[in-house]
N, C-alpha and C positions, 0 to 999 in steps of 0.2 A: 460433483454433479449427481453421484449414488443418491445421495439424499434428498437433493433436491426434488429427482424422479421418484425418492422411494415413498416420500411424502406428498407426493403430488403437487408439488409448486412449483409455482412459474417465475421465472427471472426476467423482467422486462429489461432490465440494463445491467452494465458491469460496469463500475466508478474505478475508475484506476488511476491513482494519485503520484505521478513519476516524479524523483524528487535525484541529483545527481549522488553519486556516491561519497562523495566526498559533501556533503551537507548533510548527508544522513551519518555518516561519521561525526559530525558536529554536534548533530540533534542526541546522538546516542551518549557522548560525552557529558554535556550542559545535565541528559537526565539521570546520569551516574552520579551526578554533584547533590541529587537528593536522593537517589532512589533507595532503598532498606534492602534490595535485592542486592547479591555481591555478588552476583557473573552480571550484572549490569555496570559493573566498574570493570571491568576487561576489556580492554579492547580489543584482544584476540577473537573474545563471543560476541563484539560489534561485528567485527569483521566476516567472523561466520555464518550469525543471521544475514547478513547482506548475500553473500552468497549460495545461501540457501534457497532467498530470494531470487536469485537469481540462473537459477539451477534449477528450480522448481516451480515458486508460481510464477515467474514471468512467460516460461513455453507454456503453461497452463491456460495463461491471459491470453496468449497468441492463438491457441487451440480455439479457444472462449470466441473468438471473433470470428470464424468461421460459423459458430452454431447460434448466438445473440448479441445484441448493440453492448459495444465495448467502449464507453467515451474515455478518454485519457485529460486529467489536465495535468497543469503545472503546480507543482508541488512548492514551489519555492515562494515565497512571501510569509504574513504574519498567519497567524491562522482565521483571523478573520476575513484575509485576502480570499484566500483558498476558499473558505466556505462560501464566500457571496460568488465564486465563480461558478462552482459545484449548483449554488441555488437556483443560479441564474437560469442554468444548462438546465436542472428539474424542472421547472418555473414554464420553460417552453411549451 
């Protein structure tokens, strides 16, 4: 939020895309099967990012909803699921 204030910009929404941990374990897998990066073949460093997530910016998002519009969807489908739900909720 430093930034955002330091810049003088305004945040009308906050998109937060909830996705269960065990499917973001899957999604992090499947992109280790291409990725050139090698702590993206780890699954100790899946595991960690998630945590981190979850340690950090999740109380952040929670903070976040006390000071501006926090919409949360469902994370789970193809990506083009996700996106038309996201557009939809902009769209309004």
């Amino acid at each position: 939020m430093e930034l955002v204030t330091s810049k003088s910009l305004e945040i009308g929404k906050v998109l937060n895309i909830e996705v269960p941990k065990t499917e973001l374990l899957v999604r992090a897998q499947k992109r280790a099967e291409t990725s050139t990066r090698e702590d993206d073949k780890d699954v100790a460093t899946h595991k960690k990012r998630i945590n981190v997530f979850e340690t950090s910016t999740k109380p952040a998002i929670e903070h976040m909803k006390s000071k501006i519009s926090v919409e949360t969807f469902d994370g789970l489908g193809t990506i083009e699921e996700i996106t038309q739900r996201i557009q939809t909720s902009i769209s309004k």
